[in-house]
C-alpha positions in Angstrom: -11.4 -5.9 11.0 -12.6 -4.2 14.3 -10.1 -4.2 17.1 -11.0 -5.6 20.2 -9.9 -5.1 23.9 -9.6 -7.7 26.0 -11.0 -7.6 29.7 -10.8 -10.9 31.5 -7.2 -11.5 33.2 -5.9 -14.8 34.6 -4.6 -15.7 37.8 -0.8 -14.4 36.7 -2.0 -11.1 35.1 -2.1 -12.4 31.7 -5.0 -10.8 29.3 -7.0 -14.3 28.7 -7.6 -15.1 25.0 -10.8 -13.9 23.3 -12.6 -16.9 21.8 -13.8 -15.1 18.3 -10.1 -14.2 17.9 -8.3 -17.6 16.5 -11.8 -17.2 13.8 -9.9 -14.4 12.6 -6.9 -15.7 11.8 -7.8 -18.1 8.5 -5.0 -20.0 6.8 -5.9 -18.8 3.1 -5.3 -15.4 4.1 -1.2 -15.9 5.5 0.5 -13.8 3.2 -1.7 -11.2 2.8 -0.6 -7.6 1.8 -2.8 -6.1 4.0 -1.3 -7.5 7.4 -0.6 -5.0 9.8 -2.7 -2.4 7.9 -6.1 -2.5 9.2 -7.3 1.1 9.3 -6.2 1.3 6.0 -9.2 -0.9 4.6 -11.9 0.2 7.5 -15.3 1.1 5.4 -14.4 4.4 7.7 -12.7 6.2 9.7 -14.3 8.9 12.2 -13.2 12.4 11.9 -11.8 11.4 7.9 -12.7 14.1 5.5 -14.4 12.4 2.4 -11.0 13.2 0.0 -9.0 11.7 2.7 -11.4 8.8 2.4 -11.4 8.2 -0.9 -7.5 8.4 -1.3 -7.4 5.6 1.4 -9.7 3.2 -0.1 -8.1 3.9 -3.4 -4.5 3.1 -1.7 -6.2 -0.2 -0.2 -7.8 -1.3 -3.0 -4.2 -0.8 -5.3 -2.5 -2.7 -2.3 -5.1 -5.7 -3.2 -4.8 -5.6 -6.9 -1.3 -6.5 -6.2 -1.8 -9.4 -3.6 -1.9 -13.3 -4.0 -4.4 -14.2 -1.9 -7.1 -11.2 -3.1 -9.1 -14.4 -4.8 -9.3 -16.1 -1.3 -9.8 -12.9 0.7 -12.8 -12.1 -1.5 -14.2 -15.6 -0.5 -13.1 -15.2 3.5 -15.4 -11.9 3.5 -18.6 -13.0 1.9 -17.7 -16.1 4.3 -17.3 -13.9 7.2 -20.0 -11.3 6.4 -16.9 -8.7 6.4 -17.2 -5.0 5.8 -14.3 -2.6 4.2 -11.8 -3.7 1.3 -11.4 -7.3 1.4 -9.4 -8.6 -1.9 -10.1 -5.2 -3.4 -13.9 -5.0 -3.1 -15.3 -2.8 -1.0 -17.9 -4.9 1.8 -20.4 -3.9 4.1 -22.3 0.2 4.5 -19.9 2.6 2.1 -21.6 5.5 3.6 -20.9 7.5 6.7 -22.5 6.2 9.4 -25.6 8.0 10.4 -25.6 11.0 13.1 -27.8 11.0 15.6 -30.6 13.5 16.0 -30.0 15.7 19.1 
């Protein structure tokens, strides 16, 4: 899941809610292993060496072998056009992202 920053303030200084974020946050999923752990089961990371990658996705997907909601996680990311591990399949571009020609 990609992190977001939040811009807008209200009158008291308060950072005022994002509207896509409560459509992050889906019931099936409470529970989930993975809480917390996002970077963990990003398709990638920059600056990650490939070994480091593979190790990572490997950890992820072992985390989600072991979770009780991996059935409804795999149907929240083809729901949700997800990419990374999501219920211990791996979504989205598995490659590096492509460098740009100088």
């Amino acid at each position: 899941m990609a992190t977001q920053t939040v811009k807008r303030r209200s009158r008291d200084g308060l950072p005022v809610p994002v509207p896509e974020i409560p459509a992050l946050a889906d019931p099936r999923l409470h529970g989930a292993r993975c809480a917390g752990m996002a970077p963990t089961f990003d398709v990638w990371i920059p600056n990650e060496s490939d070994d480091d990658r593979r190790d990572r996705l490997a950890y992820a997907q072992h985390l989600c072998s072991r979770c009780t909601v991996r059935v409804a996680c795999r149907q929240a990311a083809t729901e949700h056009d997800a990419s990374g591990i999501w219920g211990g399949v791996l979504h989205g571009d598995a490659g590096r992202p492509k460098r740009e020609a100088a």
